[in-house]
N, C-alpha and C positions, 0 to 999 in steps of 0.2 A: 504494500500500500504506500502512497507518494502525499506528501503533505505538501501543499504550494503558499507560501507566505502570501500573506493578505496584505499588499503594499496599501497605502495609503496617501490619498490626494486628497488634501484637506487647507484651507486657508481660514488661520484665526483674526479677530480682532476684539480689543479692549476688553479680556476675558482672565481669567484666572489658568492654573497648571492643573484645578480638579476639576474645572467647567468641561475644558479641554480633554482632559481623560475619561471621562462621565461620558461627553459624546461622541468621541473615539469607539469606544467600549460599545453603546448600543447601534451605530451605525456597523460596524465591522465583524460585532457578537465577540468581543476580547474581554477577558475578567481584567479589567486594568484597577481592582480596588488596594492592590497590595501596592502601587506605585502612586498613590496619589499620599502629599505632604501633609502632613501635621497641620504648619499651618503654611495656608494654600498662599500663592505667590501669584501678584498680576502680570499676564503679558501684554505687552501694546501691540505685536503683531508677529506673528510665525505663520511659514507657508512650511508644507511639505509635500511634495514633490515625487509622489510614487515610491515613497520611502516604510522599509518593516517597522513594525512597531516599535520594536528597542530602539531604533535611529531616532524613531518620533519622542518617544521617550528621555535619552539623551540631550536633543535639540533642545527639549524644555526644561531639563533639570538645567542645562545650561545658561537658557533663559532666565532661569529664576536665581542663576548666581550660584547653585550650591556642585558646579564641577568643574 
């Protein structure tokens, strides 16, 4: 059996890093609750670009300062 990443094409604005996972998560069918912060972090603007979830994931921890 062959599992195919589920890229993602997604463009945020003036949203948080748990808004952003929340509808990641039900658009895609990802459990992204284990990766959402404490306390939640604003973004002013991320695109992603056909990118696996960890890269989306990444991009935004990075957004939010903590990599």
């Amino acid at each position: 059996m062959y599992f195919v990443a589920k890229l993602i094409d997604e463009s945020y604005q003036n949203t948080t890093v748990n808004e952003i996972l929340e509808d990641i998560g039900k658009k895609y069918n990802i459990d992204t609750r284990k990766d959402y912060l404490k306390v939640d972090s604003p973004v002013q603007e991320i695109k992603f670009k056909y990118r696996t979830y960890s890269e989306c994931v990444k991009m935004l921890y990075k957004k939010a300062g903590l990599s």
